[in-house]
GUBA-110423 format. One record per atom (N, C-alpha, C, O): residue number from 1; residue in three letters; atom name; x, z, y. Coordinates in nm, 2 decimals. Layout:
seq: NUM, type: ALA, atom: CA, X: X, Z: Z, Y: Y
...
This chain:
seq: 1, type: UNK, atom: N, X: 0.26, Z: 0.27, Y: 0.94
seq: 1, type: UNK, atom: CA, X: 0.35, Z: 0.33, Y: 0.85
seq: 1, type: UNK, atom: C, X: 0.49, Z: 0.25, Y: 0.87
seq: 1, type: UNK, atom: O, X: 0.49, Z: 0.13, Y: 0.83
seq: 2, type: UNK, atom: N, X: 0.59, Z: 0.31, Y: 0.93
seq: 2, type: UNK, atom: CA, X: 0.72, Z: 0.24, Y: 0.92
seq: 2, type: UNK, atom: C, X: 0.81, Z: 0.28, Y: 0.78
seq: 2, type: UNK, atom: O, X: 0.84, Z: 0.39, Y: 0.73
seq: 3, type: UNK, atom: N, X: 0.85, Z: 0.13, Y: 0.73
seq: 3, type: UNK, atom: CA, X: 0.94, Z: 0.14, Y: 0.62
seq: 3, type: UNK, atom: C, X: 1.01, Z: 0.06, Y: 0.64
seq: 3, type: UNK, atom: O, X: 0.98, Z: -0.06, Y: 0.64
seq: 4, type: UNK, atom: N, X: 1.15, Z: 0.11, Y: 0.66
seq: 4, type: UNK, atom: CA, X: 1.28, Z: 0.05, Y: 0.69
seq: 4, type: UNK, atom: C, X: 1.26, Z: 0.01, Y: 0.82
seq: 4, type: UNK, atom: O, X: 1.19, Z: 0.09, Y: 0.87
seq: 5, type: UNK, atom: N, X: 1.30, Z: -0.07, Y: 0.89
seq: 5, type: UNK, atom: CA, X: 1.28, Z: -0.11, Y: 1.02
seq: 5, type: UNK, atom: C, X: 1.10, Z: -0.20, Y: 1.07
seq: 5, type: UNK, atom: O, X: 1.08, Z: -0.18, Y: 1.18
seq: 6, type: UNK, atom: N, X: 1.05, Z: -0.24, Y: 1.03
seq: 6, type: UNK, atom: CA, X: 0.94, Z: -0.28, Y: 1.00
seq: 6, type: UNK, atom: C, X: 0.81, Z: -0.16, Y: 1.00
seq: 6, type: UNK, atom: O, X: 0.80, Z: -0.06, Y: 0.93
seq: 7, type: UNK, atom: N, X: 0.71, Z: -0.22, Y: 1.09
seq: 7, type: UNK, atom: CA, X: 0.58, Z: -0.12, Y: 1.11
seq: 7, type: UNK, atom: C, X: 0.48, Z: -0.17, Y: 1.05
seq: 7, type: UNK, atom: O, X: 0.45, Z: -0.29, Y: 1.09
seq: 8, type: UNK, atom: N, X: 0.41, Z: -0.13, Y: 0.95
seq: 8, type: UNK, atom: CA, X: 0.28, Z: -0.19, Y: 0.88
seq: 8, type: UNK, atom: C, X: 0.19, Z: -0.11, Y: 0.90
seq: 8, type: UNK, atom: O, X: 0.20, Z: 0.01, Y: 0.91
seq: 9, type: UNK, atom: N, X: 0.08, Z: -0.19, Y: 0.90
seq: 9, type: UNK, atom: CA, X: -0.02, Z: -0.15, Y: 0.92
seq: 9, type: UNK, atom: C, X: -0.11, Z: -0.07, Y: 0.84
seq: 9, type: UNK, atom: O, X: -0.12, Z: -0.15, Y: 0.75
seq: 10, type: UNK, atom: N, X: -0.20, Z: 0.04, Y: 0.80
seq: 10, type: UNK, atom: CA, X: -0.27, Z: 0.09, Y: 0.70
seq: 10, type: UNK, atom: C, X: -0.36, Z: 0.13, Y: 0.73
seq: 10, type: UNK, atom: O, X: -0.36, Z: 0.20, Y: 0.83
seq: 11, type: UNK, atom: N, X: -0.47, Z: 0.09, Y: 0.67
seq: 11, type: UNK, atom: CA, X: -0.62, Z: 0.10, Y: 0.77
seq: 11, type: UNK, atom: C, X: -0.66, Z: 0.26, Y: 0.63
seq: 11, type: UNK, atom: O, X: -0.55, Z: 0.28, Y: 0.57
seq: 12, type: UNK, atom: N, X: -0.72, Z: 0.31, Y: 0.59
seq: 12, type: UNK, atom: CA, X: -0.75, Z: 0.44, Y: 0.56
seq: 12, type: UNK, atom: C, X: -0.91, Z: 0.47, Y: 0.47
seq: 12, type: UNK, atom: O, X: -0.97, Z: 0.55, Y: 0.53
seq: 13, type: UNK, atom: N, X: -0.94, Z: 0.44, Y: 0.41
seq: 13, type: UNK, atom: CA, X: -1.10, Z: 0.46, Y: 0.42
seq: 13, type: UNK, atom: C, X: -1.15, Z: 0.53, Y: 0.32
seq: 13, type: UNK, atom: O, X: -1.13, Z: 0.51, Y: 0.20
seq: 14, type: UNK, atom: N, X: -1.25, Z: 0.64, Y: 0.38
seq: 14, type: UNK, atom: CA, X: -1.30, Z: 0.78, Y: 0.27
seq: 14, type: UNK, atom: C, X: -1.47, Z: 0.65, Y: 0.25
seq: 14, type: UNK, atom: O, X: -1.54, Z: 0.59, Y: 0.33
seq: 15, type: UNK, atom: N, X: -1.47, Z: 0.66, Y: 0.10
seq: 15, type: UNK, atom: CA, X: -1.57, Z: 0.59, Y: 0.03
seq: 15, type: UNK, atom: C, X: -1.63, Z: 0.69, Y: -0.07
seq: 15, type: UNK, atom: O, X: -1.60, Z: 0.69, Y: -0.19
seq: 16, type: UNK, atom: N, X: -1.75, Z: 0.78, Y: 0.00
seq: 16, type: UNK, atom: CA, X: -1.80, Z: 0.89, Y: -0.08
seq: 16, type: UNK, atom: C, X: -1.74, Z: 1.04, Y: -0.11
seq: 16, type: UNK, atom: O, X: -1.62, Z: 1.03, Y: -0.11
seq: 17, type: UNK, atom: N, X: -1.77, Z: 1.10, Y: -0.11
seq: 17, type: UNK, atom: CA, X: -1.69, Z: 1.25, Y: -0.14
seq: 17, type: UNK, atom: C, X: -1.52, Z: 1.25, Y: -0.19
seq: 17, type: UNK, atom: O, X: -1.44, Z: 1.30, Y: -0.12
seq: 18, type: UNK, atom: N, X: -1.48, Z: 1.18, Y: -0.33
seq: 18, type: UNK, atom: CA, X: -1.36, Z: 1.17, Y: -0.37
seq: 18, type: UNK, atom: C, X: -1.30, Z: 1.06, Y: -0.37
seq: 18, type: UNK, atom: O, X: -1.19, Z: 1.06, Y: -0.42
seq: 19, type: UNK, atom: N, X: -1.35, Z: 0.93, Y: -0.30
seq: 19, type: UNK, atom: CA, X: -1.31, Z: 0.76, Y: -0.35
seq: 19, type: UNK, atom: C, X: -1.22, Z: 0.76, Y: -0.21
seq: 19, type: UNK, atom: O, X: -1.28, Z: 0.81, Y: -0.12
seq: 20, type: UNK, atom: N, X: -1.09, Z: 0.72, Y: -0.19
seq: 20, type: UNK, atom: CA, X: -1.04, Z: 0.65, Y: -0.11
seq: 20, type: UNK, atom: C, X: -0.97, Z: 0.54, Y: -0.11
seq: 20, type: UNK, atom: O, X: -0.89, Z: 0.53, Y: -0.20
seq: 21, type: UNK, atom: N, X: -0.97, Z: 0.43, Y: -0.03
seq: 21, type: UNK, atom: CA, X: -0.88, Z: 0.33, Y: -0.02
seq: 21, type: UNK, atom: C, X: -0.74, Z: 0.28, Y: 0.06
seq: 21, type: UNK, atom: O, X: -0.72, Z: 0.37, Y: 0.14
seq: 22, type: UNK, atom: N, X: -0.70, Z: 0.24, Y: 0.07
seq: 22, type: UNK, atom: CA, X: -0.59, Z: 0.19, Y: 0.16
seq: 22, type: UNK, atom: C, X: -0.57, Z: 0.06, Y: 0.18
seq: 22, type: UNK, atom: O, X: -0.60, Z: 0.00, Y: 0.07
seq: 23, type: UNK, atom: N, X: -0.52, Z: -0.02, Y: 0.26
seq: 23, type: UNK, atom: CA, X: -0.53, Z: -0.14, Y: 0.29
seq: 23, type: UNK, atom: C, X: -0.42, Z: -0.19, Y: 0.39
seq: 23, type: UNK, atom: O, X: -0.43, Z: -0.14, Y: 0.50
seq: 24, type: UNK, atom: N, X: -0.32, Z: -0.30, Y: 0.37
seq: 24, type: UNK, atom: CA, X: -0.21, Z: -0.32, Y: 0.46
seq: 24, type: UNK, atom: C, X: -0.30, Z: -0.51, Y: 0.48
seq: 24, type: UNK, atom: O, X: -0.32, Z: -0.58, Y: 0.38
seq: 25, type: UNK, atom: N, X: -0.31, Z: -0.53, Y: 0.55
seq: 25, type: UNK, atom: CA, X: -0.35, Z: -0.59, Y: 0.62
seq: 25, type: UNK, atom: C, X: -0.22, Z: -0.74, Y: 0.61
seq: 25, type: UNK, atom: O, X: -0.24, Z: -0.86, Y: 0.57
seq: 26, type: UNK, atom: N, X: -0.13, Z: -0.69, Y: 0.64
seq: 26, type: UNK, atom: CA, X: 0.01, Z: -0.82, Y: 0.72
seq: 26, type: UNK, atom: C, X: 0.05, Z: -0.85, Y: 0.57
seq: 26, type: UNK, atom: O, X: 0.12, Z: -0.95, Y: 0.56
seq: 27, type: UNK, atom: N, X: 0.03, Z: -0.76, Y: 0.38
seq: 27, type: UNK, atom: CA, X: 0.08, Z: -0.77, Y: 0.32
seq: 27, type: UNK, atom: C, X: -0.10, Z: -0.77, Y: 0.21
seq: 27, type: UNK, atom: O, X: -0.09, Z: -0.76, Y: 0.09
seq: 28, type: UNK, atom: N, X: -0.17, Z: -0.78, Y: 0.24
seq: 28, type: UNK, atom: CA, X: -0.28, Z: -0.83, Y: 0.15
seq: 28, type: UNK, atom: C, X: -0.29, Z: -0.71, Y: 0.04
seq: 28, type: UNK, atom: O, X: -0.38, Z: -0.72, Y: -0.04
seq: 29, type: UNK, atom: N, X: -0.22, Z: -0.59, Y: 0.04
seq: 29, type: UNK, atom: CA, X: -0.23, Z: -0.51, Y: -0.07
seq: 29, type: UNK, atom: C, X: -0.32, Z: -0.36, Y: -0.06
seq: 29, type: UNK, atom: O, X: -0.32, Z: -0.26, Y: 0.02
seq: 30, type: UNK, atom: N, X: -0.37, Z: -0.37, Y: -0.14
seq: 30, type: UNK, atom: CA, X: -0.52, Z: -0.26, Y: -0.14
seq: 30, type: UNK, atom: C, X: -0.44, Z: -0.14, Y: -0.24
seq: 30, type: UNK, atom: O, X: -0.35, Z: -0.17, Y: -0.32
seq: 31, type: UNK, atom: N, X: -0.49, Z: -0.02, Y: -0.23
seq: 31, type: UNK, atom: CA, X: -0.46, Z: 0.13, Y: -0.33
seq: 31, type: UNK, atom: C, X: -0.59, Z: 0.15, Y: -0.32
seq: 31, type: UNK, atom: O, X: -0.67, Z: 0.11, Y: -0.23
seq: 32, type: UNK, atom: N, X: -0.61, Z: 0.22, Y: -0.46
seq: 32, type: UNK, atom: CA, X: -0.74, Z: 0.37, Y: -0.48
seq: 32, type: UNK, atom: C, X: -0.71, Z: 0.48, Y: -0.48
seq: 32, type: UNK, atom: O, X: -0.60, Z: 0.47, Y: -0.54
seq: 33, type: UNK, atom: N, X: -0.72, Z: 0.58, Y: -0.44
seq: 33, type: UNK, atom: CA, X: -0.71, Z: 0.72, Y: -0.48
seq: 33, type: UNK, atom: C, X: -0.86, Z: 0.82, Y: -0.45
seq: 33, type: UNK, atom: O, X: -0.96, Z: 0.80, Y: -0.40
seq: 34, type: UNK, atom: N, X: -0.81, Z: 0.91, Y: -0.52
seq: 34, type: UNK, atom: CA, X: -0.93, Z: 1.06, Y: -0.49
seq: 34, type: UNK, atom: C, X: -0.88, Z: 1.10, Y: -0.34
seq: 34, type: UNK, atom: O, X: -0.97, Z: 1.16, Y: -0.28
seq: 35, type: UNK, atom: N, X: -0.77, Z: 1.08, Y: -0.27
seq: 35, type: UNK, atom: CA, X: -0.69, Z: 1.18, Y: -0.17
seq: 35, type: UNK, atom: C, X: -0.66, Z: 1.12, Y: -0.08
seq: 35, type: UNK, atom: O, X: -0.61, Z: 1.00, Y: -0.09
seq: 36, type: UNK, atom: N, X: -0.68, Z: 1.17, Y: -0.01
seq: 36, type: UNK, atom: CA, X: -0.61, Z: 1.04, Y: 0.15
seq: 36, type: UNK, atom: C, X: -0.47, Z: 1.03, Y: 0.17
seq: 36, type: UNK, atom: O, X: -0.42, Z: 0.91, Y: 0.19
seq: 37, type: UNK, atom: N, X: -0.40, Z: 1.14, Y: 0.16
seq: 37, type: UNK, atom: CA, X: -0.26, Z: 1.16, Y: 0.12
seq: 37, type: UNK, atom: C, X: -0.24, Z: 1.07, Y: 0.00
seq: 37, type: UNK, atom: O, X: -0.15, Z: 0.99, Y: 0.00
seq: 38, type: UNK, atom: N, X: -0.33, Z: 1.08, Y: -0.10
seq: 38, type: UNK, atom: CA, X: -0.28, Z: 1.03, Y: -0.23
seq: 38, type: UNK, atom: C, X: -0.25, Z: 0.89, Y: -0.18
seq: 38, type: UNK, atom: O, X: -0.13, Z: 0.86, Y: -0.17
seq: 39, type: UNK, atom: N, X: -0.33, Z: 0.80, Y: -0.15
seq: 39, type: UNK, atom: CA, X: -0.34, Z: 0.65, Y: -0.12
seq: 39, type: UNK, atom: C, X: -0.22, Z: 0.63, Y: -0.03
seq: 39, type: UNK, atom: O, X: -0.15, Z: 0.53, Y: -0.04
seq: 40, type: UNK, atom: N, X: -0.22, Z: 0.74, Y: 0.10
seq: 40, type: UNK, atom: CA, X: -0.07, Z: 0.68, Y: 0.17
seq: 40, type: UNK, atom: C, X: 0.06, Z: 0.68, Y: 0.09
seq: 40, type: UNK, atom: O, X: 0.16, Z: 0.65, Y: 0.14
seq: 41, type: UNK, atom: N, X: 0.05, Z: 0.71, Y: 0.00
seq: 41, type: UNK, atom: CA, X: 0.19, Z: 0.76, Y: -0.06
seq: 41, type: UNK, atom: C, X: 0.17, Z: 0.66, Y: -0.15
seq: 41, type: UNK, atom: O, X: 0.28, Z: 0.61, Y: -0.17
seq: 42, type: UNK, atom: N, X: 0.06, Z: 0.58, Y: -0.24
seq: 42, type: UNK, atom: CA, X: 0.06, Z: 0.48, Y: -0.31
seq: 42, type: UNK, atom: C, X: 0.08, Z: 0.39, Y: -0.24
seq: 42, type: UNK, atom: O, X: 0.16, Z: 0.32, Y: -0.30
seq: 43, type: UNK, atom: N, X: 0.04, Z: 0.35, Y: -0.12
seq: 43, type: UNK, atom: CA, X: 0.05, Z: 0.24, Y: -0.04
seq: 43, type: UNK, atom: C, X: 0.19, Z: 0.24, Y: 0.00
seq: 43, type: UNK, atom: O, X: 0.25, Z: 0.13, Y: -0.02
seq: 44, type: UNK, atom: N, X: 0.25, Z: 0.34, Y: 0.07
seq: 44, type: UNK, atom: CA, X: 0.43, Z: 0.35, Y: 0.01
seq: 44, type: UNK, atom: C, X: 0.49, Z: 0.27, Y: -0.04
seq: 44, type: UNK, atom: O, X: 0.54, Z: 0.16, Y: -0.02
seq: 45, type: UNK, atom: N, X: 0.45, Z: 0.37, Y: -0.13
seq: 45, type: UNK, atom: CA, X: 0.50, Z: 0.26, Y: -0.30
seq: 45, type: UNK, atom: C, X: 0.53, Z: 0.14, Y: -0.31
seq: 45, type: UNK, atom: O, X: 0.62, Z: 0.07, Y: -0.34
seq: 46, type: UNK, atom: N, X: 0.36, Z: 0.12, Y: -0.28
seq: 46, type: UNK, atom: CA, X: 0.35, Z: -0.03, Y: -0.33
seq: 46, type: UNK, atom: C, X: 0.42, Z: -0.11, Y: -0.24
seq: 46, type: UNK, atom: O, X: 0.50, Z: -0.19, Y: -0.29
seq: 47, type: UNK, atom: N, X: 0.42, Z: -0.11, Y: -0.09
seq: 47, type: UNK, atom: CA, X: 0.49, Z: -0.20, Y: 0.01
seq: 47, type: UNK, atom: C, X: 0.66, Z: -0.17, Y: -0.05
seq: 47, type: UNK, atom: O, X: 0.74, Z: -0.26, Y: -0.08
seq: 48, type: UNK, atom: N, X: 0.68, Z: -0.06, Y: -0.06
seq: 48, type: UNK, atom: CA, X: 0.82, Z: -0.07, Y: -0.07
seq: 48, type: UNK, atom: C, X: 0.88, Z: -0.11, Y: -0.24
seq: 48, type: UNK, atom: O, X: 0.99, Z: -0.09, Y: -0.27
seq: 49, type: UNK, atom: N, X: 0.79, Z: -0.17, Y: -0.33
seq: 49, type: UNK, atom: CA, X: 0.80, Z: -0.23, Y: -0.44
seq: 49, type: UNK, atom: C, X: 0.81, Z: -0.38, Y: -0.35
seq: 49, type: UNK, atom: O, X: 0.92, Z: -0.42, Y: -0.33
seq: 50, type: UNK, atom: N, X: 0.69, Z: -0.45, Y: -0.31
seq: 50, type: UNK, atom: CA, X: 0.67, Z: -0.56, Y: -0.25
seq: 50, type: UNK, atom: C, X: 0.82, Z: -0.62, Y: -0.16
seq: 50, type: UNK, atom: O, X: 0.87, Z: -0.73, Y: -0.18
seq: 51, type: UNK, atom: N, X: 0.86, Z: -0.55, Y: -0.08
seq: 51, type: UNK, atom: CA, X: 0.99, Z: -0.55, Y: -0.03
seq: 51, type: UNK, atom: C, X: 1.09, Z: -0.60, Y: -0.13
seq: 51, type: UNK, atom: O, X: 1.13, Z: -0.72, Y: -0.14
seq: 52, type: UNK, atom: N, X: 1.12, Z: -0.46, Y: -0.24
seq: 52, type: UNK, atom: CA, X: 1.22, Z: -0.51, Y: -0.29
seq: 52, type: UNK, atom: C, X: 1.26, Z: -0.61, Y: -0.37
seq: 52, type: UNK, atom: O, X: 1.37, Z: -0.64, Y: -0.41
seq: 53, type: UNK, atom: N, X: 1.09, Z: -0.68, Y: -0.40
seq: 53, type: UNK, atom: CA, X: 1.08, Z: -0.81, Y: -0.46
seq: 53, type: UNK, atom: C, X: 1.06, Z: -0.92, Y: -0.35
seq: 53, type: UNK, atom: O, X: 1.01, Z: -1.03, Y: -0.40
seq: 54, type: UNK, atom: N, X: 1.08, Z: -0.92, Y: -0.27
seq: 54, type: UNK, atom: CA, X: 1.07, Z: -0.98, Y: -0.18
seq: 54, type: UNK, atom: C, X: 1.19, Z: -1.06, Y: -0.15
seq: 54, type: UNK, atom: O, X: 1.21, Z: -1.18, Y: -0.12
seq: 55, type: UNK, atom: N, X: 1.28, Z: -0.92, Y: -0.16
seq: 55, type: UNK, atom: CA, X: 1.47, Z: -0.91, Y: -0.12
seq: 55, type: UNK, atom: C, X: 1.50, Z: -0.96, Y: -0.27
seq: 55, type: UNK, atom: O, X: 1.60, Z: -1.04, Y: -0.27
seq: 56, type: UNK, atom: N, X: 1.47, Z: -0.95, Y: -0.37
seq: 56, type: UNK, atom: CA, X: 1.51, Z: -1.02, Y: -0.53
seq: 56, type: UNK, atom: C, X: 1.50, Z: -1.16, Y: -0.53
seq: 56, type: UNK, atom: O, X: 1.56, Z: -1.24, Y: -0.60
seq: 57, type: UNK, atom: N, X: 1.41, Z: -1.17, Y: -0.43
seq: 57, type: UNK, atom: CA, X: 1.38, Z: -1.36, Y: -0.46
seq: 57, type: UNK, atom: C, X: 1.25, Z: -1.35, Y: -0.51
seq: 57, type: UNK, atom: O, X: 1.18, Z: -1.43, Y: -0.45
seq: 58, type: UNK, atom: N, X: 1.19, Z: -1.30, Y: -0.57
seq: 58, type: UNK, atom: CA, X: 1.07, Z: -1.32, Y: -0.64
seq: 58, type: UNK, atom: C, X: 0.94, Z: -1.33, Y: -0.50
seq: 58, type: UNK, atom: O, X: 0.94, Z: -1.28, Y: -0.39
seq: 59, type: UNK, atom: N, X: 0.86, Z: -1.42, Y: -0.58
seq: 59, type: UNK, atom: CA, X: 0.74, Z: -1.43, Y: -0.50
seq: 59, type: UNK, atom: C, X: 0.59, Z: -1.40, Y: -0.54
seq: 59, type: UNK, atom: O, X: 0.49, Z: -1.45, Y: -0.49
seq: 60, type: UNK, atom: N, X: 0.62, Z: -1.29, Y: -0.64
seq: 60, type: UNK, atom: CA, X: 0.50, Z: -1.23, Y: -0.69
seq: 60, type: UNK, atom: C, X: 0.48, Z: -1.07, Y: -0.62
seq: 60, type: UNK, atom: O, X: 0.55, Z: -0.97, Y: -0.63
seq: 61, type: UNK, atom: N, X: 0.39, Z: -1.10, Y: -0.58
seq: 61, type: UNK, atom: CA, X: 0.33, Z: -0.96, Y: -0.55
seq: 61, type: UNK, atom: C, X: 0.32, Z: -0.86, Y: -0.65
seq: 61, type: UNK, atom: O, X: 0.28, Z: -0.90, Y: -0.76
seq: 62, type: UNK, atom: N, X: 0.38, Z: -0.67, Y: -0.63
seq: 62, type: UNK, atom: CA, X: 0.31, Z: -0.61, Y: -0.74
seq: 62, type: UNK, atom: C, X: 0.17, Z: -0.60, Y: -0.75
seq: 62, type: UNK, atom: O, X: 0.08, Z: -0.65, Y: -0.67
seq: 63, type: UNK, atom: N, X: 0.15, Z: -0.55, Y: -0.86
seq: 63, type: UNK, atom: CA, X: 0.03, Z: -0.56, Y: -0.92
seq: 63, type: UNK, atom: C, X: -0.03, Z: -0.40, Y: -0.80
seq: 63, type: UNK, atom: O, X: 0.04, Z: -0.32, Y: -0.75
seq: 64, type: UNK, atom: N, X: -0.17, Z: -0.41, Y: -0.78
seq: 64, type: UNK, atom: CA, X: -0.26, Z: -0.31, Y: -0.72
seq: 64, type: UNK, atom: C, X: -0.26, Z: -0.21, Y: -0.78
seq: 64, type: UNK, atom: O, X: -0.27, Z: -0.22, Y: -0.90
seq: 65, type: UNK, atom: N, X: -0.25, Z: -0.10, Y: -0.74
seq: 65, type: UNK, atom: CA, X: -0.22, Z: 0.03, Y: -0.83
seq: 65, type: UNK, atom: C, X: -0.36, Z: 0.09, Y: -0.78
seq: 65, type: UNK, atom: O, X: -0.40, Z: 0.07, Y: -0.66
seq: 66, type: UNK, atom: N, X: -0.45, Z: 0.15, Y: -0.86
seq: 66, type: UNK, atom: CA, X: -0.55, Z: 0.20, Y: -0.90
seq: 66, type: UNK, atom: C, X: -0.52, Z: 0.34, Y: -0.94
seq: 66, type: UNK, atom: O, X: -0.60, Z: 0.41, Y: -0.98
């Protein structure tokens, strides 16, 4: 997944009929969803939250979105 200039990694995983996960690897941050789409588009999110706290100064990871 490229966001902003930067390529990350997202590994994908169907867990049962409706469970999916997501997983960036280089940034330690996990999604849930029902949707495989759903989770890419959380995992989005979440990296491009993580960035912009990143670029704030702060050194707290967001929170795992479920």
């Amino acid at each position: 997944m490229r966001i902003g200039d930067k390529d990350y990694e997202i590994l994908v995983r169907r867990q049962g009929e409706q469970v999916y996960s997501a997983f960036c690897p280089q940034l330690e941050l996990i999604v849930r969803g029902t949707a495989h789409q759903q989770v890419e588009e959380k995992m989005r999110q979440l990296i491009e939250e993580h960035i912009a706290n990143e670029q704030a100064g702060g050194e707290e990871k967001p929170e795992h979105a479920d």
